[in-house]
PDB file of N, CA, C and O in Angstrom:
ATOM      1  N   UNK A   1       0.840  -1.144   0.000  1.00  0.00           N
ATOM      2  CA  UNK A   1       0.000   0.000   0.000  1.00  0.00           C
ATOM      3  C   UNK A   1       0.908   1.236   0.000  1.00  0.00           C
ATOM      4  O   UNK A   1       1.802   1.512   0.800  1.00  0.00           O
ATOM      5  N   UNK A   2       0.561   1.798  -0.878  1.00  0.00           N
ATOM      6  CA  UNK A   2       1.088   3.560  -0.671  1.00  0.00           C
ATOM      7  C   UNK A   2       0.515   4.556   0.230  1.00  0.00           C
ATOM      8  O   UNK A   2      -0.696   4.582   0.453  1.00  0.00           O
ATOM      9  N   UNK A   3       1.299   5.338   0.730  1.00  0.00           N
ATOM     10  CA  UNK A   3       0.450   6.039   1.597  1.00  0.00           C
ATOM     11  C   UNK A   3       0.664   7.460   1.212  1.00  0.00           C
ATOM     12  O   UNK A   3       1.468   7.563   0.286  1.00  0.00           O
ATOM     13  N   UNK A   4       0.071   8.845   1.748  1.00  0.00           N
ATOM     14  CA  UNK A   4       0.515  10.461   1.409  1.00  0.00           C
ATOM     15  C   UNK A   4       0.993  10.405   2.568  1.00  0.00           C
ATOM     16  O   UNK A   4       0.113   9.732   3.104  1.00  0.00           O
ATOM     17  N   UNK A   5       1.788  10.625   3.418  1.00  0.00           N
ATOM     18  CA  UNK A   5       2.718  11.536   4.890  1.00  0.00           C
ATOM     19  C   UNK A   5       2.556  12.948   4.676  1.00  0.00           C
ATOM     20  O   UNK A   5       3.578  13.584   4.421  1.00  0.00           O
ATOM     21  N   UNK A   6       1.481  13.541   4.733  1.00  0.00           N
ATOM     22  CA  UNK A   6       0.849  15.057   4.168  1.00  0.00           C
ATOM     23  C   UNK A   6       1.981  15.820   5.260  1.00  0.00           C
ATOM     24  O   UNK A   6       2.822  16.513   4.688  1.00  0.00           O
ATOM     25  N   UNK A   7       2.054  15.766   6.459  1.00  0.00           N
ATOM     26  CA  UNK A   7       2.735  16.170   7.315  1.00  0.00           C
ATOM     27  C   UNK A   7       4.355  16.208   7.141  1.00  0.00           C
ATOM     28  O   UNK A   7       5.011  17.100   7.679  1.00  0.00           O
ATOM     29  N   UNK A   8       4.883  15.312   6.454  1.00  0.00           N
ATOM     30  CA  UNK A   8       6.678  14.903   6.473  1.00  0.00           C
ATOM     31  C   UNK A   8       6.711  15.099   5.350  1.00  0.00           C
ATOM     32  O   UNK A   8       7.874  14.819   5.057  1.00  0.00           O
ATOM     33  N   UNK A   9       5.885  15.604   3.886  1.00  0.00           N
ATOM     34  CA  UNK A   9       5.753  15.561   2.606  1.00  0.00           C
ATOM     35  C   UNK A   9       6.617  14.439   2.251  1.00  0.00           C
ATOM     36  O   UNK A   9       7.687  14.832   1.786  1.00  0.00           O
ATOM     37  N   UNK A  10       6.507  13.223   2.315  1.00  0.00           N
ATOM     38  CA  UNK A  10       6.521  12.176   1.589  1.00  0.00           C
ATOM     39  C   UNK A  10       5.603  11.163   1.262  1.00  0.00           C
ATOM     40  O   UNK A  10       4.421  11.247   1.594  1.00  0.00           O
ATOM     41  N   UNK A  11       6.040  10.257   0.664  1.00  0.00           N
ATOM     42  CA  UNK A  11       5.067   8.908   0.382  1.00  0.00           C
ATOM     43  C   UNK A  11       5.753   7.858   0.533  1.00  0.00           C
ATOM     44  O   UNK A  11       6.859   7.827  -0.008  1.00  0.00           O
ATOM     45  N   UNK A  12       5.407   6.997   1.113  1.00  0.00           N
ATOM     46  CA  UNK A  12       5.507   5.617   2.144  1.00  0.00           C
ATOM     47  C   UNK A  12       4.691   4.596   1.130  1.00  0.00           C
ATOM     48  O   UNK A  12       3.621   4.790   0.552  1.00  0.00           O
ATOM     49  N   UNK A  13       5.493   3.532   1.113  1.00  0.00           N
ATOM     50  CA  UNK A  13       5.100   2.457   0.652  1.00  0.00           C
ATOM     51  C   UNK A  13       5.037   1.075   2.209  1.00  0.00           C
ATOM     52  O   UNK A  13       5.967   0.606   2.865  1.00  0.00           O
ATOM     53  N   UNK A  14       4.009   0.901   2.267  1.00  0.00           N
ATOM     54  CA  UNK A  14       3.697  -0.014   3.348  1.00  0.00           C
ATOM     55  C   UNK A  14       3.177  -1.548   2.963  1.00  0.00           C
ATOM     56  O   UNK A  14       2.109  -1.799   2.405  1.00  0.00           O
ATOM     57  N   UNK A  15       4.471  -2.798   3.515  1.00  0.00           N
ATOM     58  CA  UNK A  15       3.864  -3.996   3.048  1.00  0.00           C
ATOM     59  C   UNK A  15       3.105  -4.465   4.349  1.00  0.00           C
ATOM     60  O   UNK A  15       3.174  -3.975   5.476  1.00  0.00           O
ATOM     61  N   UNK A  16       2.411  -5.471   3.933  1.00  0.00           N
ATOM     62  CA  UNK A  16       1.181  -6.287   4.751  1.00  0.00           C
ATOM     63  C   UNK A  16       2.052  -6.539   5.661  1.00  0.00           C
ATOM     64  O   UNK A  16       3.157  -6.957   5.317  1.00  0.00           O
ATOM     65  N   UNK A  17       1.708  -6.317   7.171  1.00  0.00           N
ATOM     66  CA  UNK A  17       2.139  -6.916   8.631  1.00  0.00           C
ATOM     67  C   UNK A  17       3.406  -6.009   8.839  1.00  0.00           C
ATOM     68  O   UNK A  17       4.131  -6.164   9.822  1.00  0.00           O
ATOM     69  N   UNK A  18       3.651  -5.032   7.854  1.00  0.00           N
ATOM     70  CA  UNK A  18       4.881  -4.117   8.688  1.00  0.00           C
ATOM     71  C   UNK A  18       4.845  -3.097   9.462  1.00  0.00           C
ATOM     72  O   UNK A  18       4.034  -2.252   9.084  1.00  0.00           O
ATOM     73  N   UNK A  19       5.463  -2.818  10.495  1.00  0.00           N
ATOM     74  CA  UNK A  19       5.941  -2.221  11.756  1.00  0.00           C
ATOM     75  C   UNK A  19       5.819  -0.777  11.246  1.00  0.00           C
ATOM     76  O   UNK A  19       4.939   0.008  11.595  1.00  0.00           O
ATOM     77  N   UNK A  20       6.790  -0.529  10.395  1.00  0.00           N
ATOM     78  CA  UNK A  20       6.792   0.923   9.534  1.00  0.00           C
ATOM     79  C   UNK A  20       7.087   0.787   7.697  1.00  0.00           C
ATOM     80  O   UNK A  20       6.991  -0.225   7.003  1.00  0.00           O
ATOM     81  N   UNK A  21       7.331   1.692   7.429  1.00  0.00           N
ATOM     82  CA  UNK A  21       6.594   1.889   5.790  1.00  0.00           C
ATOM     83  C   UNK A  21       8.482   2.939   5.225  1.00  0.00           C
ATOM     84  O   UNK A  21       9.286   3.651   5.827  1.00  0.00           O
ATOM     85  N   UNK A  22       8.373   2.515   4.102  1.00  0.00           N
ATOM     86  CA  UNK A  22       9.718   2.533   3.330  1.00  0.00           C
ATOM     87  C   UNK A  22       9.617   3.760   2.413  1.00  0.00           C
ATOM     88  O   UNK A  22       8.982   3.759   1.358  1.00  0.00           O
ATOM     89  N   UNK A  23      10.335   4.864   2.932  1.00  0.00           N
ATOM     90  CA  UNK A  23       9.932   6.091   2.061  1.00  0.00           C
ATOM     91  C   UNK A  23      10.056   5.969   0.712  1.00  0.00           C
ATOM     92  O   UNK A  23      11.173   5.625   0.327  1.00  0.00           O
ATOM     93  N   UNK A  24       9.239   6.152  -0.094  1.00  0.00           N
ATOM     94  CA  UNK A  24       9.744   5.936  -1.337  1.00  0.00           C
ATOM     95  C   UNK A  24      10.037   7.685  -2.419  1.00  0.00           C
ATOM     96  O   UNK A  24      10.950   7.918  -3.212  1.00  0.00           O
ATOM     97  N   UNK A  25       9.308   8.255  -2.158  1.00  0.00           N
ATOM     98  CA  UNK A  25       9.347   9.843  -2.737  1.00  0.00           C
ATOM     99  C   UNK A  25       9.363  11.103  -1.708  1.00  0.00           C
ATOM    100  O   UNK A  25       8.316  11.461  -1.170  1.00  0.00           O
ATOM    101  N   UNK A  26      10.247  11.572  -1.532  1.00  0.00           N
ATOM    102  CA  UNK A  26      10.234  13.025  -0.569  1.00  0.00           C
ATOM    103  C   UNK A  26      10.972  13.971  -1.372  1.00  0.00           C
ATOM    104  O   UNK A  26      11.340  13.981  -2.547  1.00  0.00           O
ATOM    105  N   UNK A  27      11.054  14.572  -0.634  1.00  0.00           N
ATOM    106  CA  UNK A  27      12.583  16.398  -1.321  1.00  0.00           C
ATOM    107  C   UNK A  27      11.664  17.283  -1.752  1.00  0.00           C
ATOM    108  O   UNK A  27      11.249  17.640  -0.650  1.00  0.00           O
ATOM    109  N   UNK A  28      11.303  17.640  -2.199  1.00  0.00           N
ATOM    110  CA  UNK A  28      10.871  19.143  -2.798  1.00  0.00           C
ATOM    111  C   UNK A  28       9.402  19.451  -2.887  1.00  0.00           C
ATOM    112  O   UNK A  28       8.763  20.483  -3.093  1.00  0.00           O
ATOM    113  N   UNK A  29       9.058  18.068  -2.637  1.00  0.00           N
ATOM    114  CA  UNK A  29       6.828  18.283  -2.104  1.00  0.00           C
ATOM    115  C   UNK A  29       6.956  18.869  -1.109  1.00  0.00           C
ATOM    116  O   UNK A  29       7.868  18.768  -0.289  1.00  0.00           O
ATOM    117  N   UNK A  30       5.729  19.773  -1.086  1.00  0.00           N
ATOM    118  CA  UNK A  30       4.857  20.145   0.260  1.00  0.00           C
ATOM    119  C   UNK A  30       3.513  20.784   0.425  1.00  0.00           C
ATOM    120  O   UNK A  30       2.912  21.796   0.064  1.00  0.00           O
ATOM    121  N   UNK A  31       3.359  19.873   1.031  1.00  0.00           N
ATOM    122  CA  UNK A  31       1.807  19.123   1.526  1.00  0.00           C
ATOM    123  C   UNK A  31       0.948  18.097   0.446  1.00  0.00           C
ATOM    124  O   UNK A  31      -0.253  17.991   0.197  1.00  0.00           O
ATOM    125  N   UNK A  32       2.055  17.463  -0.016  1.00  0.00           N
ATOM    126  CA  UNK A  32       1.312  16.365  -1.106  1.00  0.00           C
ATOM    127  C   UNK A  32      -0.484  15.750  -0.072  1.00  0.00           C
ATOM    128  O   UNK A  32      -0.595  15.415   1.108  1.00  0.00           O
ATOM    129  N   UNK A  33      -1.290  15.815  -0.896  1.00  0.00           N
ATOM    130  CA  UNK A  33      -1.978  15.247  -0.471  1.00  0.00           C
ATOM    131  C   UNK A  33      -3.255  14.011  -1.443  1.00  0.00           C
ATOM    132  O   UNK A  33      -4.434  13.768  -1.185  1.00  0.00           O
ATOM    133  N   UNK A  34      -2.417  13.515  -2.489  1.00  0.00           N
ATOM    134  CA  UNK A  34      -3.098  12.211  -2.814  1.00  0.00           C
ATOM    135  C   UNK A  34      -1.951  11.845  -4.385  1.00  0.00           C
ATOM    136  O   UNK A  34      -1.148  12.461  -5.086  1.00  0.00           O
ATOM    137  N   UNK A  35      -2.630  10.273  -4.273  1.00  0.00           N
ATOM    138  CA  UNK A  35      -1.340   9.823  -5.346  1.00  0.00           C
ATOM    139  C   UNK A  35      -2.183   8.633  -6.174  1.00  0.00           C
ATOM    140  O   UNK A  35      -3.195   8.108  -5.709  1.00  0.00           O
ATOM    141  N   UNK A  36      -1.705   8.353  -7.243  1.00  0.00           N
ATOM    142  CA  UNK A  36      -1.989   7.481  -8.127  1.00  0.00           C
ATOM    143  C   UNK A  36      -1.432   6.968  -8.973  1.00  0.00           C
ATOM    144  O   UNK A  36      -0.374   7.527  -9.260  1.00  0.00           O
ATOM    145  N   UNK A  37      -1.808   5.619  -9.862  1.00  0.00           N
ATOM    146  CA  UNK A  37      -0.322   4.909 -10.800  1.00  0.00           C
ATOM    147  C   UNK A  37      -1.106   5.829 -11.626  1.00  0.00           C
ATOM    148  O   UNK A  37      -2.078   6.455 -11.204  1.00  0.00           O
ATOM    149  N   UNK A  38      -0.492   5.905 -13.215  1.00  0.00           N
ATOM    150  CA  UNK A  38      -0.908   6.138 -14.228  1.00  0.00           C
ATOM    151  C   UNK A  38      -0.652   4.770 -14.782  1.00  0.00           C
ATOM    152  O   UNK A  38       0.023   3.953 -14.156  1.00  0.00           O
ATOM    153  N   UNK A  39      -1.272   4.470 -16.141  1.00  0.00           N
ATOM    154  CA  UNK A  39      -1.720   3.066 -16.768  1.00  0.00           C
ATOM    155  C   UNK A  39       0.246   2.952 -17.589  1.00  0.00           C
ATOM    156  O   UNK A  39       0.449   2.433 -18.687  1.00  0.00           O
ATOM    157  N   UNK A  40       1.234   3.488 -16.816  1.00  0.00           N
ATOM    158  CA  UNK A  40       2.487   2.787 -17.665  1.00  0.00           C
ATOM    159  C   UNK A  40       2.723   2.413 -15.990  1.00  0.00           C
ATOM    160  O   UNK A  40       3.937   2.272 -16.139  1.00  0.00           O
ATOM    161  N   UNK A  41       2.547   2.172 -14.682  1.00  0.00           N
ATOM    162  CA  UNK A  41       2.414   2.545 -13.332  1.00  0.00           C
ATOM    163  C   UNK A  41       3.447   3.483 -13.083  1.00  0.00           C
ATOM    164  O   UNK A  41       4.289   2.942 -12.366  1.00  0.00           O
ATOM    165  N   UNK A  42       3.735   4.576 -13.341  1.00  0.00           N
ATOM    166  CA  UNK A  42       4.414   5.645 -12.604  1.00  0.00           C
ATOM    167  C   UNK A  42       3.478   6.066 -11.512  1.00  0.00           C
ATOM    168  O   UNK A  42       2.260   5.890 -11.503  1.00  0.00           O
ATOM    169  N   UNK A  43       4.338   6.748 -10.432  1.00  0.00           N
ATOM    170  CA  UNK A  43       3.602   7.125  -9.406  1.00  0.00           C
ATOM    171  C   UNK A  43       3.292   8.551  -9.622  1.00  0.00           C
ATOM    172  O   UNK A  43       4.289   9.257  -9.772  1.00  0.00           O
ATOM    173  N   UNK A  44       2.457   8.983  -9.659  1.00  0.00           N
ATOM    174  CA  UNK A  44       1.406  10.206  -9.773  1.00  0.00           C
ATOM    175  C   UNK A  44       1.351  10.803  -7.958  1.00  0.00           C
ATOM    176  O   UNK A  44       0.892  10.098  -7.059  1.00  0.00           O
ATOM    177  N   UNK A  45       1.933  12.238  -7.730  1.00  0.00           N
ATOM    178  CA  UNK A  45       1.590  13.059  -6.875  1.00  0.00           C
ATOM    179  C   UNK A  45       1.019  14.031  -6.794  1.00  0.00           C
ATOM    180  O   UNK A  45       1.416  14.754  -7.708  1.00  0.00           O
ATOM    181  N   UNK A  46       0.258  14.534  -6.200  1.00  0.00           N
ATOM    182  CA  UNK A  46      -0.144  16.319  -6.600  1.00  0.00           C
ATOM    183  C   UNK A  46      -0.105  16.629  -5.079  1.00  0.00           C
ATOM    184  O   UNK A  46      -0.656  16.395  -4.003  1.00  0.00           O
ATOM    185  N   UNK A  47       1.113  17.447  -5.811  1.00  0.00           N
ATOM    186  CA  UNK A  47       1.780  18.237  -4.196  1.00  0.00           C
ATOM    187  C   UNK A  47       1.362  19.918  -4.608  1.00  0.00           C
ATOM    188  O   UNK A  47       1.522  20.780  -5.472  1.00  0.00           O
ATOM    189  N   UNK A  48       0.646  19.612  -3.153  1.00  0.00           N
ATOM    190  CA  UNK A  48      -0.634  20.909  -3.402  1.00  0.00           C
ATOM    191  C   UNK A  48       0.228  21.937  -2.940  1.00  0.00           C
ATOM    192  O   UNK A  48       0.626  22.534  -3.941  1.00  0.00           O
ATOM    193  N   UNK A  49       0.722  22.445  -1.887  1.00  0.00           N
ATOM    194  CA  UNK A  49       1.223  23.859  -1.889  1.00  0.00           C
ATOM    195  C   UNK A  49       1.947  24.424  -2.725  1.00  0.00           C
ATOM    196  O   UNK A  49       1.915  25.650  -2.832  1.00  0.00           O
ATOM    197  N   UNK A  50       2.907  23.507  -3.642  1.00  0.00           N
ATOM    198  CA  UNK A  50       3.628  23.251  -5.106  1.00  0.00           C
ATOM    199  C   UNK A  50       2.782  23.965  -6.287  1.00  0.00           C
ATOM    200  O   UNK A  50       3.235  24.756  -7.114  1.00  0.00           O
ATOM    201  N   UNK A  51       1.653  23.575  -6.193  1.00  0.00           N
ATOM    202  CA  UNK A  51       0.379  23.916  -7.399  1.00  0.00           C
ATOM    203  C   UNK A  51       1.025  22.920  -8.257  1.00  0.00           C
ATOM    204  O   UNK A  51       0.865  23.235  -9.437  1.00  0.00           O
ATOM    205  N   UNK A  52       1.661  21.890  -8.121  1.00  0.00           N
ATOM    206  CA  UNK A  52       2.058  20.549  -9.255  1.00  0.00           C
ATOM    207  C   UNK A  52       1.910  19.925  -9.087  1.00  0.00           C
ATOM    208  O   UNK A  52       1.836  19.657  -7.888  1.00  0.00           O
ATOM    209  N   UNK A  53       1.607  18.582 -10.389  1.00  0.00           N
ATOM    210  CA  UNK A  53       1.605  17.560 -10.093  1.00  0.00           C
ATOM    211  C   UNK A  53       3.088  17.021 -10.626  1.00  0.00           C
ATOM    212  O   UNK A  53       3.729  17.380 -11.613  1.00  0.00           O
ATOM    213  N   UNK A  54       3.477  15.767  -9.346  1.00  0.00           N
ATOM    214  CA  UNK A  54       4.577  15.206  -9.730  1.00  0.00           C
ATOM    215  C   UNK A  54       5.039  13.748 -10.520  1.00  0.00           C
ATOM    216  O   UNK A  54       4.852  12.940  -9.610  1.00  0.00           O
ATOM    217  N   UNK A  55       5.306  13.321 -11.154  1.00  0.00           N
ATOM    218  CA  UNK A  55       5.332  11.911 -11.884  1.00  0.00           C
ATOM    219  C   UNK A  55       6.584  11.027 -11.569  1.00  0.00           C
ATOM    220  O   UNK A  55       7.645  11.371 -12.089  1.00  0.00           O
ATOM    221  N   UNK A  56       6.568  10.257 -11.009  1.00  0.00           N
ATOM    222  CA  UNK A  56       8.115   9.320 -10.339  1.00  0.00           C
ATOM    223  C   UNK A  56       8.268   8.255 -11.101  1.00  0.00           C
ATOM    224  O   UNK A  56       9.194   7.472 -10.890  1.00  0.00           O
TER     225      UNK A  56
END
């Protein structure tokens, strides 16, 4: 599962039964607040105080 960290502006990738979650995108977002694959699966951000969306 992916998660938004709206607070730490990153995104966390979290597997089933884990303790904590594996940053996968931070640095230059802030206040990302939602994410999605696009159909090649890149990860899709829209880091709102940014006014952008980001593509990983």
């Amino acid at each position: 599962m992916y998660v938004v960290d709206y607070n730490n502006a990153r995104i966390q990738r979290w597997y089933p039964g884990a303790s904590y979650g594996t940053t996968v995108a931070s640095g230059t977002m802030n206040l990302p607040n939602g994410l999605t694959f696009d159909r090649l699966g890149n990860l899709v951000v829209a880091d709102t105080s940014n006014q952008r969306i980001i593509s990983y």
